[in-house]
Each structure stands twice: as C-alpha cells, then as structure tokens.
mmCIF file of the N, C-alpha and C atoms, coordinates in Angstrom:
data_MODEL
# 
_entry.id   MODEL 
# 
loop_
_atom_site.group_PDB 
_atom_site.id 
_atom_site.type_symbol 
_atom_site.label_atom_id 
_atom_site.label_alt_id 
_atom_site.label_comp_id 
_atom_site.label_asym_id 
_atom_site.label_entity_id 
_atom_site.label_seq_id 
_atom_site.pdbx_PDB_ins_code 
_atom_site.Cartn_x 
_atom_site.Cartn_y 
_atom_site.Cartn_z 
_atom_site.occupancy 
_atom_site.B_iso_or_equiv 
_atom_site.pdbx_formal_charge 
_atom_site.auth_seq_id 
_atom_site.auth_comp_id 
_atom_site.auth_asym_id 
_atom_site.auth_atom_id 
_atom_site.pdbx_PDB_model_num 
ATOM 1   N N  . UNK A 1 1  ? -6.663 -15.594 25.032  1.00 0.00 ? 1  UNK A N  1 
ATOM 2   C CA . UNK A 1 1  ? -6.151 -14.296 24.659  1.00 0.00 ? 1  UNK A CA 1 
ATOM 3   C C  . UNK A 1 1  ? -6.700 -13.233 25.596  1.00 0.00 ? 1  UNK A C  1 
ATOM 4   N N  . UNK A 1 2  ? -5.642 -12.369 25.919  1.00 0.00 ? 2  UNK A N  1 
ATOM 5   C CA . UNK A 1 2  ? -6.355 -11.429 27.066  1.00 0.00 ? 2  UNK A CA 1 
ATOM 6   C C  . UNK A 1 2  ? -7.081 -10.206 26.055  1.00 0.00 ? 2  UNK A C  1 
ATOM 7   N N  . UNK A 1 3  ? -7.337 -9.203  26.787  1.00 0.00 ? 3  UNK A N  1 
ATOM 8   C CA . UNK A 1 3  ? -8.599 -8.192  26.061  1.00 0.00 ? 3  UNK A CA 1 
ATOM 9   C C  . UNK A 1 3  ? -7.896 -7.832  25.141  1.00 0.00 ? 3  UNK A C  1 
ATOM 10  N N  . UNK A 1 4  ? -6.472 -6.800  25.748  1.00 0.00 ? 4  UNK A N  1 
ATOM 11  C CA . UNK A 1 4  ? -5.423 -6.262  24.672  1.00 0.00 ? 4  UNK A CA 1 
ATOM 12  C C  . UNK A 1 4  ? -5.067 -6.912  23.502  1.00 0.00 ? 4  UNK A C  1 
ATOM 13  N N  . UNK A 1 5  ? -4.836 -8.050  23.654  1.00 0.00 ? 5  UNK A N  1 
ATOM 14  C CA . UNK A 1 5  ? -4.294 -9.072  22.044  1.00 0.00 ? 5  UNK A CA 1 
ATOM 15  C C  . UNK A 1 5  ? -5.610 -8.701  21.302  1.00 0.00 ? 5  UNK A C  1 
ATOM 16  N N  . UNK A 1 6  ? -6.512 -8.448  21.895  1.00 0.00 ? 6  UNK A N  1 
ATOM 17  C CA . UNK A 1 6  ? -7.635 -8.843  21.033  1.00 0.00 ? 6  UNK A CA 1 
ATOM 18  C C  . UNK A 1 6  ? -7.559 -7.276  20.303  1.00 0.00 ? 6  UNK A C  1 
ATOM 19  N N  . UNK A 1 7  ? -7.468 -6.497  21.106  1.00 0.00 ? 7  UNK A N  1 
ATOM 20  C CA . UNK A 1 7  ? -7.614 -4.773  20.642  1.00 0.00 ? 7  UNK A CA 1 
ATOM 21  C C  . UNK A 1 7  ? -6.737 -5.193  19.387  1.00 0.00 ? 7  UNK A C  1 
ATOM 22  N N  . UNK A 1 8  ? -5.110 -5.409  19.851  1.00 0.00 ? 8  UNK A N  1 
ATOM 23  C CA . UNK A 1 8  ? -4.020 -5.049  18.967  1.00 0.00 ? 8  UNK A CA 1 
ATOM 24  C C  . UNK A 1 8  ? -4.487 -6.021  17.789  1.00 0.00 ? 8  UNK A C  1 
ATOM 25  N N  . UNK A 1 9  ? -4.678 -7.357  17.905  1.00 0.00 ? 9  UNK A N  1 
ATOM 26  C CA . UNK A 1 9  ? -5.500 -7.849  16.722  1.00 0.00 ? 9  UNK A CA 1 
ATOM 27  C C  . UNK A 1 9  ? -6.674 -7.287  15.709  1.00 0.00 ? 9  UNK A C  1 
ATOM 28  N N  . UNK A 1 10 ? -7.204 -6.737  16.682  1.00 0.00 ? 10 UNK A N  1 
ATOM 29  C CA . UNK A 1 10 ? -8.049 -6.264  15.691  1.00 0.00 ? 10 UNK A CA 1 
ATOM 30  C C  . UNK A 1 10 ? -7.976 -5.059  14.811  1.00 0.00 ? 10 UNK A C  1 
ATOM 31  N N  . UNK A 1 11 ? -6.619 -4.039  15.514  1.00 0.00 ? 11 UNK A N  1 
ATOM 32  C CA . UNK A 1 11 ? -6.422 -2.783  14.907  1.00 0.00 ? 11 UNK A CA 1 
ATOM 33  C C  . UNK A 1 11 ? -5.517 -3.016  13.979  1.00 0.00 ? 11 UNK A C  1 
ATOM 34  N N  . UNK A 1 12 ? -4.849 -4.353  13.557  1.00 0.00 ? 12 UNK A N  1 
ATOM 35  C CA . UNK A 1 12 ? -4.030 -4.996  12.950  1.00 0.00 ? 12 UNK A CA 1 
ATOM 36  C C  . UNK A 1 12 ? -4.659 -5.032  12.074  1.00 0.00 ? 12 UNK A C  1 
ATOM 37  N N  . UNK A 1 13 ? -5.951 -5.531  11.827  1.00 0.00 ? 13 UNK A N  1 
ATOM 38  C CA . UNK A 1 13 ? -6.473 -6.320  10.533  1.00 0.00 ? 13 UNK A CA 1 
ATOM 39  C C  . UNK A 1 13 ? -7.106 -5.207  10.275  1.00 0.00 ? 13 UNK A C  1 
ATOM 40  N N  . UNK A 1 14 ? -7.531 -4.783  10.660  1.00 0.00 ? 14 UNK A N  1 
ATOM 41  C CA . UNK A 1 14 ? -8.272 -2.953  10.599  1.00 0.00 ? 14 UNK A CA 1 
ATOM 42  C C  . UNK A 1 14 ? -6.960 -2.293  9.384   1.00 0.00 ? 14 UNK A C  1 
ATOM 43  N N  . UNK A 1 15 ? -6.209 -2.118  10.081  1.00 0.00 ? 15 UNK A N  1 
ATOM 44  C CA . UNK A 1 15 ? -5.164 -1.445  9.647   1.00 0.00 ? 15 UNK A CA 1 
ATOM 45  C C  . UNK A 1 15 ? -4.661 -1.565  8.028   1.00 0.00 ? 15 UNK A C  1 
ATOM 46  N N  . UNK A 1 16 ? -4.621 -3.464  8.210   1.00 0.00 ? 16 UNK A N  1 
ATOM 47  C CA . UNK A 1 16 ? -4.352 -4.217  6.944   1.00 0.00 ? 16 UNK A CA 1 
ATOM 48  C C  . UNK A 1 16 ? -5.116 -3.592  5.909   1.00 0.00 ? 16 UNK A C  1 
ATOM 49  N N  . UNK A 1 17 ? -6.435 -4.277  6.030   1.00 0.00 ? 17 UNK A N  1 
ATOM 50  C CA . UNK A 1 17 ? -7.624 -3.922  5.447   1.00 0.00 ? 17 UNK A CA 1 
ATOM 51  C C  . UNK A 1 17 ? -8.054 -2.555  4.591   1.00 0.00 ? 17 UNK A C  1 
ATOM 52  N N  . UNK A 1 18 ? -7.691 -1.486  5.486   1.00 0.00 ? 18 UNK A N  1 
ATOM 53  C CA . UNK A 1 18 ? -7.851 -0.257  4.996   1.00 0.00 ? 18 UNK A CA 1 
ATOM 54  C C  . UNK A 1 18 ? -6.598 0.286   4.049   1.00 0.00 ? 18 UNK A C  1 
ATOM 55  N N  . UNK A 1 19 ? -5.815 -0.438  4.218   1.00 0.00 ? 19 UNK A N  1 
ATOM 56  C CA . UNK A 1 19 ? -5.119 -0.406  3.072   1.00 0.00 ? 19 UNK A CA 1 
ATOM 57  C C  . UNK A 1 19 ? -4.926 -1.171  1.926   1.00 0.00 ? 19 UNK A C  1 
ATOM 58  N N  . UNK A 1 20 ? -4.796 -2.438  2.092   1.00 0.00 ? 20 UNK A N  1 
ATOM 59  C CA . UNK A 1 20 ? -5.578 -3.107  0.835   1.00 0.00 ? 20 UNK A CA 1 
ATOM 60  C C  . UNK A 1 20 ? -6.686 -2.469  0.351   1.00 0.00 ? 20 UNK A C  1 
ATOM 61  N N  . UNK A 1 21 ? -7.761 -2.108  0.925   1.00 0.00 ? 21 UNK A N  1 
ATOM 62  C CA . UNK A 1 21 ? -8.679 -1.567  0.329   1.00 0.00 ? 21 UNK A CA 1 
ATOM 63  C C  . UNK A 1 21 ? -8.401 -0.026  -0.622  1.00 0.00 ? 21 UNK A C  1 
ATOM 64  N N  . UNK A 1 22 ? -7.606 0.734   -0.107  1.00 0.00 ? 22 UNK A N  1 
ATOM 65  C CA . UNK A 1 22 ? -7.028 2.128   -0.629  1.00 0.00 ? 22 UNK A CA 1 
ATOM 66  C C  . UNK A 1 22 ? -5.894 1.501   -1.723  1.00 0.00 ? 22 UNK A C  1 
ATOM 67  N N  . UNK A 1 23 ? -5.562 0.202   -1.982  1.00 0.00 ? 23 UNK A N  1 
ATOM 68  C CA . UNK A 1 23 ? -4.823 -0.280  -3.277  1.00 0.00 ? 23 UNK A CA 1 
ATOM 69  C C  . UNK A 1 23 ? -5.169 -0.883  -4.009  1.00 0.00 ? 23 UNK A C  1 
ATOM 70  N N  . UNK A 1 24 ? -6.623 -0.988  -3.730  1.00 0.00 ? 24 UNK A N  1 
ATOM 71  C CA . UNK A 1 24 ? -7.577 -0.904  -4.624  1.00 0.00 ? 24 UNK A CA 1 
ATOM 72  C C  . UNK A 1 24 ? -8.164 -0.208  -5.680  1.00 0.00 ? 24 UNK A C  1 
ATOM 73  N N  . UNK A 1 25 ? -8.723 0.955   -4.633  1.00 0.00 ? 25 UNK A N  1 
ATOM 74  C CA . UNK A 1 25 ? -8.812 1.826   -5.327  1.00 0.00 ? 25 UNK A CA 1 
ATOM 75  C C  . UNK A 1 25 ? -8.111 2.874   -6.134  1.00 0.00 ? 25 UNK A C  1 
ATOM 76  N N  . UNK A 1 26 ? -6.409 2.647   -5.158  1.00 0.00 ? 26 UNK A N  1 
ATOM 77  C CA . UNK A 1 26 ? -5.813 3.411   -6.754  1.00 0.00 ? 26 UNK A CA 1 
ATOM 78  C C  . UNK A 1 26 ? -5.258 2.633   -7.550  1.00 0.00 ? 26 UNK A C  1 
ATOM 79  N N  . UNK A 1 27 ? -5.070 0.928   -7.706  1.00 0.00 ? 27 UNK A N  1 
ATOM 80  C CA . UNK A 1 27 ? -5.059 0.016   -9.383  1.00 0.00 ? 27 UNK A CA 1 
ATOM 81  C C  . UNK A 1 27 ? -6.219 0.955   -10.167 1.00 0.00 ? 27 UNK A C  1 
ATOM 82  N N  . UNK A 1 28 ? -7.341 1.185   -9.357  1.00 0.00 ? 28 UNK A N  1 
ATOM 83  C CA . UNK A 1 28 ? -8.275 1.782   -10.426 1.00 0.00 ? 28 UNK A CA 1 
ATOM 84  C C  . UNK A 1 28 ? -8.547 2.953   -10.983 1.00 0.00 ? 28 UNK A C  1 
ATOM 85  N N  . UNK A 1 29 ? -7.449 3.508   -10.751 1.00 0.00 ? 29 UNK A N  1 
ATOM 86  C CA . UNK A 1 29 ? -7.156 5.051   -11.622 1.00 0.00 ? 29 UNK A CA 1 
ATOM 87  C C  . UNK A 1 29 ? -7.230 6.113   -10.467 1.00 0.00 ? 29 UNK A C  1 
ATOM 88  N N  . UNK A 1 30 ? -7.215 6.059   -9.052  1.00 0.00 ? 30 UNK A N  1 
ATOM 89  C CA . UNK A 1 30 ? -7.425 6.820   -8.194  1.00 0.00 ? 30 UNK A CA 1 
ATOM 90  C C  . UNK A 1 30 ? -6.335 7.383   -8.318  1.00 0.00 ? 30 UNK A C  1 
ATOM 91  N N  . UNK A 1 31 ? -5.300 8.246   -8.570  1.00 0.00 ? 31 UNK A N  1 
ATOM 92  C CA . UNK A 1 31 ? -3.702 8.075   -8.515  1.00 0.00 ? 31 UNK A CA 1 
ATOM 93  C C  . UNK A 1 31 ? -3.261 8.887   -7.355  1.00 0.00 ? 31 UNK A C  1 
ATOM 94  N N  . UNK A 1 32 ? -3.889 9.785   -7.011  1.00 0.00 ? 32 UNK A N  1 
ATOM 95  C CA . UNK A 1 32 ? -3.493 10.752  -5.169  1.00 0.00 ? 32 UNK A CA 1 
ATOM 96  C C  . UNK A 1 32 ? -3.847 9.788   -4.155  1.00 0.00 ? 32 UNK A C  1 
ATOM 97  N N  . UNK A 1 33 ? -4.507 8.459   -4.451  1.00 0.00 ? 33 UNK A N  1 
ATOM 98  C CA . UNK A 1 33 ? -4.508 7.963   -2.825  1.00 0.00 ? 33 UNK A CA 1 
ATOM 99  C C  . UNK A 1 33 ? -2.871 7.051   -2.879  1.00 0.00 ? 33 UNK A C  1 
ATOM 100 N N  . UNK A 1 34 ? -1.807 7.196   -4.145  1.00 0.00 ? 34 UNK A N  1 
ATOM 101 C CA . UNK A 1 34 ? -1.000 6.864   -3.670  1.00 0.00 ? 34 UNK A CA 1 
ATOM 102 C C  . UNK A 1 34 ? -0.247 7.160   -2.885  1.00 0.00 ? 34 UNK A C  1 
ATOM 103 N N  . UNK A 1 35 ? -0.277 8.352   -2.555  1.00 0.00 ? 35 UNK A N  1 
ATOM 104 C CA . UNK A 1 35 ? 0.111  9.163   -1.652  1.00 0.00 ? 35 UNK A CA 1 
ATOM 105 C C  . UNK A 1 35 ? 0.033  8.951   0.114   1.00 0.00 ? 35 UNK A C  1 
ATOM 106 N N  . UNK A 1 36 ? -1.589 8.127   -0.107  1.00 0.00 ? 36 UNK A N  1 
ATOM 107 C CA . UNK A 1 36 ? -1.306 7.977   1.289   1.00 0.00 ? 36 UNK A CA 1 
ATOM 108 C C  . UNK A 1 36 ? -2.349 6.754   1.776   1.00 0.00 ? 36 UNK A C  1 
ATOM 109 N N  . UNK A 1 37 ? -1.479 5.497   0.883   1.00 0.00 ? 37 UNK A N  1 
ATOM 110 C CA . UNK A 1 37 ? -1.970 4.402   0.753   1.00 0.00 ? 37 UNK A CA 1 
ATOM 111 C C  . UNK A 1 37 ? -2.003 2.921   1.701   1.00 0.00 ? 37 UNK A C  1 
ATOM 112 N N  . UNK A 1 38 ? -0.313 3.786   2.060   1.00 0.00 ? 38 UNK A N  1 
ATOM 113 C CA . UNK A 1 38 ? 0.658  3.043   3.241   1.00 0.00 ? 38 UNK A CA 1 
ATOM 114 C C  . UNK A 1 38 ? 0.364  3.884   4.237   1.00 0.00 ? 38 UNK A C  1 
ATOM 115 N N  . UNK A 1 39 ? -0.395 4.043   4.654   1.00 0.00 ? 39 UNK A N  1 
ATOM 116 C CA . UNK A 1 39 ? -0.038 5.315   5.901   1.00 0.00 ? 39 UNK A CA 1 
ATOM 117 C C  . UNK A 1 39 ? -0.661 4.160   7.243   1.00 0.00 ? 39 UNK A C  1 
ATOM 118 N N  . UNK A 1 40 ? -2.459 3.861   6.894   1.00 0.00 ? 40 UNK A N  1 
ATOM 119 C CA . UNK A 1 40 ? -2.657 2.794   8.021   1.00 0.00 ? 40 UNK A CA 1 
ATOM 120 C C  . UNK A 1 40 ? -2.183 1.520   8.759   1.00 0.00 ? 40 UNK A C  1 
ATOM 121 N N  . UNK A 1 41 ? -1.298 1.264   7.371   1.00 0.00 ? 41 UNK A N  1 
ATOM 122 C CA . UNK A 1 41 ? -0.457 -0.317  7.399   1.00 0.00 ? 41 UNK A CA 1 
ATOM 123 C C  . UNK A 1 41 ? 0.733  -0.139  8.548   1.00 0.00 ? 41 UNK A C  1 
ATOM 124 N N  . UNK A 1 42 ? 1.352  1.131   7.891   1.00 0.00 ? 42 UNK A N  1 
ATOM 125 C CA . UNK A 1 42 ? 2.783  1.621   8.714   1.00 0.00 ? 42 UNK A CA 1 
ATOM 126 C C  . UNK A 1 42 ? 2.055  2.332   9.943   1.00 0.00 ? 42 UNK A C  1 
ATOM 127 N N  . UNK A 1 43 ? 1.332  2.723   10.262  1.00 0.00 ? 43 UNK A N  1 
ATOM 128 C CA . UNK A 1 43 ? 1.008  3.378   11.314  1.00 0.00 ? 43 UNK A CA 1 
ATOM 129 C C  . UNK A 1 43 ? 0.724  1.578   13.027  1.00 0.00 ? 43 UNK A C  1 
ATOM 130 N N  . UNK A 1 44 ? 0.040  0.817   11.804  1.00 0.00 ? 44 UNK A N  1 
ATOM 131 C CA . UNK A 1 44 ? -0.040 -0.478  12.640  1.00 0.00 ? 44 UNK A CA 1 
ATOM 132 C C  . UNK A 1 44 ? 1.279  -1.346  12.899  1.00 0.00 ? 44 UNK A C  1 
ATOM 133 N N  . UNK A 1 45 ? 2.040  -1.289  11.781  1.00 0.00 ? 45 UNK A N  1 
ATOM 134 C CA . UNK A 1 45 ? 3.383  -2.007  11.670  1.00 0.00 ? 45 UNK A CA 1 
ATOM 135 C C  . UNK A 1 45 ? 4.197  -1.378  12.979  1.00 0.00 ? 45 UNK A C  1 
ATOM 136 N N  . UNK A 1 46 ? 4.141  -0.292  12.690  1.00 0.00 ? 46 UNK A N  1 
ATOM 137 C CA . UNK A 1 46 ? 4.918  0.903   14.041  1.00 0.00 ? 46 UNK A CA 1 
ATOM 138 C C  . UNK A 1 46 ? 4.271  0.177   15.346  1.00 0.00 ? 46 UNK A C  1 
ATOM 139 N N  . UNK A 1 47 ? 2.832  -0.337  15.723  1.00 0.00 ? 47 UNK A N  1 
ATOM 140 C CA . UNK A 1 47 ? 2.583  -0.563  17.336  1.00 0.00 ? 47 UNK A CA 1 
ATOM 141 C C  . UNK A 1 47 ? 3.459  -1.954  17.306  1.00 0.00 ? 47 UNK A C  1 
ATOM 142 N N  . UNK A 1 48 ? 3.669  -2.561  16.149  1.00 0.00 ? 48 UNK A N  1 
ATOM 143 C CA . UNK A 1 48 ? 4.175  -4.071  16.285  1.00 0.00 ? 48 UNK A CA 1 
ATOM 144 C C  . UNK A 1 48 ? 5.009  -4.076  17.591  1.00 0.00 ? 48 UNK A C  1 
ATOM 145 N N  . UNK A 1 49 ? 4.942  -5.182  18.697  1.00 0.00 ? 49 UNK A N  1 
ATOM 146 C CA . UNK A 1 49 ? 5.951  -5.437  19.413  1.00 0.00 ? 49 UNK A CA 1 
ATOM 147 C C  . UNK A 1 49 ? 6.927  -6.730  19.607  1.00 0.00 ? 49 UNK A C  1 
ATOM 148 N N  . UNK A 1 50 ? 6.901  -7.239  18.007  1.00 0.00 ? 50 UNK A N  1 
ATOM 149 C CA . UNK A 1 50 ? 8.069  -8.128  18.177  1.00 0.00 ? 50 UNK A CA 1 
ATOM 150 C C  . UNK A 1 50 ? 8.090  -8.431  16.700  1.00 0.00 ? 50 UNK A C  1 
ATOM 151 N N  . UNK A 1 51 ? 9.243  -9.208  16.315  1.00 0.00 ? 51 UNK A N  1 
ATOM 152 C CA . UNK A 1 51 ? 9.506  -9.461  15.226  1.00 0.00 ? 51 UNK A CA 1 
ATOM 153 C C  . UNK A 1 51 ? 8.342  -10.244 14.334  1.00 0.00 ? 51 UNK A C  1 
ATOM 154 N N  . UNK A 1 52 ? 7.963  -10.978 15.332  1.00 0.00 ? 52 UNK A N  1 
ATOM 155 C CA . UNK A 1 52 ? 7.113  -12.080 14.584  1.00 0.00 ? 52 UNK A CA 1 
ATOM 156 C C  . UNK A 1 52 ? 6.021  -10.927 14.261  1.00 0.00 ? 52 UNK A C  1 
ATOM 157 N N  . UNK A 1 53 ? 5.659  -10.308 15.300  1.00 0.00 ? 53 UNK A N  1 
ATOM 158 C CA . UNK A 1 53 ? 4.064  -9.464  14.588  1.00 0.00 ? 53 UNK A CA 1 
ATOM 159 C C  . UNK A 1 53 ? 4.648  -8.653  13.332  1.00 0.00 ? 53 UNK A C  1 
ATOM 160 N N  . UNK A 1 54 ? 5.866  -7.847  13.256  1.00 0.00 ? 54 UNK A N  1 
ATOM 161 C CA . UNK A 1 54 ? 6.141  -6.891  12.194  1.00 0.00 ? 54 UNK A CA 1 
ATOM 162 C C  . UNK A 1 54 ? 6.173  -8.230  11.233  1.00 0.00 ? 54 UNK A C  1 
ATOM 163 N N  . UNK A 1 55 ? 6.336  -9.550  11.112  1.00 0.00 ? 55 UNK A N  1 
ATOM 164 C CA . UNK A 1 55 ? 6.843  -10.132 10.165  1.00 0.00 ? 55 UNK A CA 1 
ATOM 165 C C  . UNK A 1 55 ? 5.020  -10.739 9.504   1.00 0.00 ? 55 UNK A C  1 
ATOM 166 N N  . UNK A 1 56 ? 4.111  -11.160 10.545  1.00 0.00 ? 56 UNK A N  1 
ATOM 167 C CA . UNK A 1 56 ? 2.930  -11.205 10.156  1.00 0.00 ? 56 UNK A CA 1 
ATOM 168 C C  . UNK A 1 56 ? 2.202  -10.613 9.500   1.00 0.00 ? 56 UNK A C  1 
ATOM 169 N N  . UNK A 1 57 ? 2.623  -9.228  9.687   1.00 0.00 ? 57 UNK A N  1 
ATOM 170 C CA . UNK A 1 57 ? 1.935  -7.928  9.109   1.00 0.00 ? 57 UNK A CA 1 
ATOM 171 C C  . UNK A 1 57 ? 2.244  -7.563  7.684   1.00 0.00 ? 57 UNK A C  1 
ATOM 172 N N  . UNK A 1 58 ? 3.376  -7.785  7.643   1.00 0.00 ? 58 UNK A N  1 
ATOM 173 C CA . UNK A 1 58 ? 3.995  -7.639  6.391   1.00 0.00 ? 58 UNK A CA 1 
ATOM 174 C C  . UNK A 1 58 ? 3.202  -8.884  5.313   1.00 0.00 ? 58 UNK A C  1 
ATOM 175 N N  . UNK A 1 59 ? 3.158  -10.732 6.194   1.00 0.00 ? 59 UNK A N  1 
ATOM 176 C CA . UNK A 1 59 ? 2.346  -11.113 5.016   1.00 0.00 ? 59 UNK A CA 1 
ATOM 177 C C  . UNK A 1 59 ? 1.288  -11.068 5.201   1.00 0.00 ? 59 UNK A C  1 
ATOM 178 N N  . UNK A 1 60 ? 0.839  -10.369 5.180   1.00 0.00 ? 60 UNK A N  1 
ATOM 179 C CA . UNK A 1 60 ? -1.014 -9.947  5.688   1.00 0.00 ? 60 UNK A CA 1 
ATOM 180 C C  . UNK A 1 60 ? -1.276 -9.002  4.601   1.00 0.00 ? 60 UNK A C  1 
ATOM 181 N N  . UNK A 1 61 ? 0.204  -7.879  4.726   1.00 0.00 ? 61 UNK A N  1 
ATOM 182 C CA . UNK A 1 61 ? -0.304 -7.041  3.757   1.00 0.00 ? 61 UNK A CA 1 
ATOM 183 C C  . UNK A 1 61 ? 0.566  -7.787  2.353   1.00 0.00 ? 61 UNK A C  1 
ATOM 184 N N  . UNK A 1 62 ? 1.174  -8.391  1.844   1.00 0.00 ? 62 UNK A N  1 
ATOM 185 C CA . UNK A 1 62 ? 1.240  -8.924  0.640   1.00 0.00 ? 62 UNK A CA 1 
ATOM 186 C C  . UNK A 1 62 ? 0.001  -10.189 0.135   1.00 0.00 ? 62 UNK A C  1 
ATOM 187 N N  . UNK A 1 63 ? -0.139 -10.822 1.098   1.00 0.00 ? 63 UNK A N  1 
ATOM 188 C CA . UNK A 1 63 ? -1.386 -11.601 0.410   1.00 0.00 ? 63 UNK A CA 1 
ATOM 189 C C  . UNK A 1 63 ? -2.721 -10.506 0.380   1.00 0.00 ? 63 UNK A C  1 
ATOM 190 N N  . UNK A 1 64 ? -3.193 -9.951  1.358   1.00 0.00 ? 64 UNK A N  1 
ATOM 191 C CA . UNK A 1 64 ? -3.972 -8.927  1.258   1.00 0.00 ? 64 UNK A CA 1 
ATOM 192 C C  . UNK A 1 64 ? -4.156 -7.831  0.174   1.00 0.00 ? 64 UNK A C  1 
# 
C-alpha cells in the first residue's frame, strides 16, 4: 500500500468511528448531536473514489 491509501484509510476509519461514536452518545439521550451525527461519515464518504470504497464505508458504518 502506498503512503496515500494509508492516509485515506485511516481518515476513513477515523471518520467511521467518530460517528459511531456520536450515535452513541445520542441513543443516550444526547438529542442535538443528532443534528450533526452524520456530518464526519459524509464528509469521508464524499473523498470516496470509487464505488467499492463508497460501498465499504457504508458497511463500516452499519456494522459500526
């Protein structure tokens, strides 16, 4: 894997992560971070450059 895969990988799971984690916290009564819960996921989904990554991402963030 060259350096970049590794960046975009990692801002991927970054991305994931911080949002699973923010749907977390509003199952738990947080109710304004619904607001902006999706924002890191879609902000990573957006660098996707091919189908397969937008399609990875997507189950990353449903099992996630």
């Amino acid at each position: 894997m060259k350096h970049g895969a590794l960046t975009r990988a990692g801002l991927s799971l970054t991305g994931t992560l911080a949002s699973a984690l923010l749907l977390a916290f509003y199952a738990h009564g947080h109710w304004w971070l619904g607001l902006v819960l999706l924002v890191p996921w879609l902000l990573v989904l957006d660098r996707a450059r091919s189908l397969i990554a937008s399609l990875a991402l997507g189950l990353a963030m449903a099992v996630g």
